[in-house]
C-alpha positions as a Markdown table, in Angstrom:
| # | Residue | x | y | z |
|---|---|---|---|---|
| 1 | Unk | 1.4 | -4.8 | -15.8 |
| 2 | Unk | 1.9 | -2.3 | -12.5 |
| 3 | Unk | 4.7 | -2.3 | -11.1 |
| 4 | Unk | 4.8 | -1.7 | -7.5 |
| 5 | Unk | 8.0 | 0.5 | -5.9 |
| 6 | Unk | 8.2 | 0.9 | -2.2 |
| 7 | Unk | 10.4 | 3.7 | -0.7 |
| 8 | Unk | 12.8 | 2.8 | 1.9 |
| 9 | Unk | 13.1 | 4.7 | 5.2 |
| 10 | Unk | 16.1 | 5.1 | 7.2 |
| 11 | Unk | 18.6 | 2.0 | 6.3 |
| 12 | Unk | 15.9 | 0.1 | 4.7 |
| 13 | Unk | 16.0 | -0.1 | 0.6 |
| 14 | Unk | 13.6 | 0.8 | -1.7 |
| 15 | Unk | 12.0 | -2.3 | -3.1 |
| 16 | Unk | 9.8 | -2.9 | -6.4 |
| 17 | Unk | 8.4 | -5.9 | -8.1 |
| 18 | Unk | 5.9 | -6.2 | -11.1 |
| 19 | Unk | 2.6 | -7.7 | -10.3 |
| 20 | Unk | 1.0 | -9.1 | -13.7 |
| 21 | Unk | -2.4 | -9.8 | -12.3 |
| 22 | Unk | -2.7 | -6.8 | -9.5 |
| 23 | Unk | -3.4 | -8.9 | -6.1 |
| 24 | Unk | -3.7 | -7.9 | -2.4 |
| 25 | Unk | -0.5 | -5.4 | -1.6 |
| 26 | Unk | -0.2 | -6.9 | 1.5 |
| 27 | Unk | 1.3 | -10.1 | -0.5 |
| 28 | Unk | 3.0 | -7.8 | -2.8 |
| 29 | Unk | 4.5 | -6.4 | 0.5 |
| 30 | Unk | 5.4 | -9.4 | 1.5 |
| 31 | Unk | 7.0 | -10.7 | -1.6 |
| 32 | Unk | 9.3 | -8.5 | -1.9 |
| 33 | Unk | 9.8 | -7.4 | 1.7 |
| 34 | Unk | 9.0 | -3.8 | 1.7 |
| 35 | Unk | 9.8 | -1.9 | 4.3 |
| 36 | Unk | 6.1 | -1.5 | 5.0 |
| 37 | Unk | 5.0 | -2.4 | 8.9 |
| 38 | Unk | 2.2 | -4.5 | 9.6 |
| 39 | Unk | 0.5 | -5.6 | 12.9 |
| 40 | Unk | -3.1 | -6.3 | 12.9 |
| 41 | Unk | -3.5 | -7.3 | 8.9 |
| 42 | Unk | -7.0 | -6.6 | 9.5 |
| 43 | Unk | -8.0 | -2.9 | 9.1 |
| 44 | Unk | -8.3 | -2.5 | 12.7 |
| 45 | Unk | -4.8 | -0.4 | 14.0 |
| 46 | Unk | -3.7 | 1.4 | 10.7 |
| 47 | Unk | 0.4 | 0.3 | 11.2 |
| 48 | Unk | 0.4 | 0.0 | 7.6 |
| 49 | Unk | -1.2 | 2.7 | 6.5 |
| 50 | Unk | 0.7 | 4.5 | 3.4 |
| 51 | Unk | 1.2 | 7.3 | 1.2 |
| 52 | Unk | 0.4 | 7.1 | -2.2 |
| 53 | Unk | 2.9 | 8.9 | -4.0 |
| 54 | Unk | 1.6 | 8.0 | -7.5 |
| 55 | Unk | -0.7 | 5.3 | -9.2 |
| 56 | Unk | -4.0 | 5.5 | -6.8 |
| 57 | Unk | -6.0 | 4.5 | -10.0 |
| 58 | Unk | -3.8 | 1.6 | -10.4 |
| 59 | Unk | -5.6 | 0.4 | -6.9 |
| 60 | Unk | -9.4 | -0.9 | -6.5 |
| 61 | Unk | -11.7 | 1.2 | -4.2 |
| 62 | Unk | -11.1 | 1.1 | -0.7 |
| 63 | Unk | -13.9 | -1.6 | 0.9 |
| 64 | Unk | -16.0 | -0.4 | 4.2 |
| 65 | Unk | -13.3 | -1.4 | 6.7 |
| 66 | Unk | -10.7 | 0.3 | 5.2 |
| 67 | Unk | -12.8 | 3.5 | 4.3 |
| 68 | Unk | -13.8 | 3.8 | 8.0 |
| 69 | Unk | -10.3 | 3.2 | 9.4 |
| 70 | Unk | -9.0 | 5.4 | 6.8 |
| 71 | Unk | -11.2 | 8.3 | 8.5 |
| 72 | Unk | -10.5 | 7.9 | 11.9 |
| 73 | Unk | -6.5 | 7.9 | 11.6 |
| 74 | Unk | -7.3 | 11.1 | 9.4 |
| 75 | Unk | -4.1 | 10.6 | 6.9 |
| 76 | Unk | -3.8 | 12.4 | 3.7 |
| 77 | Unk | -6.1 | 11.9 | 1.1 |
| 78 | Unk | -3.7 | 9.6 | -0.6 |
| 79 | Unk | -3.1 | 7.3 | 1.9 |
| 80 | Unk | -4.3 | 3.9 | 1.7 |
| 81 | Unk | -4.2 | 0.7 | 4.4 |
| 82 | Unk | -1.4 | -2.0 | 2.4 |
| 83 | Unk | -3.2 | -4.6 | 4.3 |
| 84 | Unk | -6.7 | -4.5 | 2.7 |
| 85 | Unk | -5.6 | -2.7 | -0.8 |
| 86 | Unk | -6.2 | -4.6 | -4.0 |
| 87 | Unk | -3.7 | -3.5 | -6.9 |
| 88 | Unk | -5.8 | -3.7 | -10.2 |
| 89 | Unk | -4.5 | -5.7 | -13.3 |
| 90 | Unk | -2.9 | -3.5 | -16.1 |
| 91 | Unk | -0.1 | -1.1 | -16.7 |
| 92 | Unk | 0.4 | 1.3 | -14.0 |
| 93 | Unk | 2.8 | 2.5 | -11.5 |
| 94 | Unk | 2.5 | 2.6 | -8.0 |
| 95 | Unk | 4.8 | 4.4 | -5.6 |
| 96 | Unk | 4.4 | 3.7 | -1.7 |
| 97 | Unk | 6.2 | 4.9 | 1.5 |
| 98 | Unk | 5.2 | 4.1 | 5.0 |
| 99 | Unk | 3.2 | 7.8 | 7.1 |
| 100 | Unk | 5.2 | 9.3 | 9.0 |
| 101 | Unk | 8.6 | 9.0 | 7.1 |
């Protein structure tokens, strides 16, 4: 099963959970209450976008939306939107921190 660890910035703690059957990060996210921000939950401002430090295979490919955001915000390579993101089911591990930090 992945498990999914998000880096804390500033006073925030770093979080992790396991997710058994993959799912949308954004509800991983919000599980576990990562230290991720979020405004839009829709592809359209890229507040969540992060870095991903290891485990991109672990994730789905990115759909149109977040392909095309992804390009404009002109992140690293490794970055990925935690609101349209789809963790795959399987073993993995995933390590996430917010751009910018």
């Amino acid at each position: 099963m992945p498990k999914v660890e998000f880096l804390g910035v500033g006073m925030a703690r770093d979080k992790q959970l396991d997710a058994p059957n993959g799912g949308d990060l954004v509800d991983l996210c919000d599980q576990v209450l990562a230290p991720i921000p979020f405004s839009c939950r829709s592809a359209s401002c890229g507040t969540c976008q992060v870095e991903v430090l290891a485990g991109m295979e672990c994730f789905e490919e990115p759909n149109d939306e977040e392909r095309e955001l992804l390009e404009l915000l002109d992140g690293p390579d490794n970055s990925r939107l935690a609101c349209q993101a789809r963790v795959k089911p399987g073993p993995g591990l995933i390590r996430l921190k917010p751009i910018g930090t």
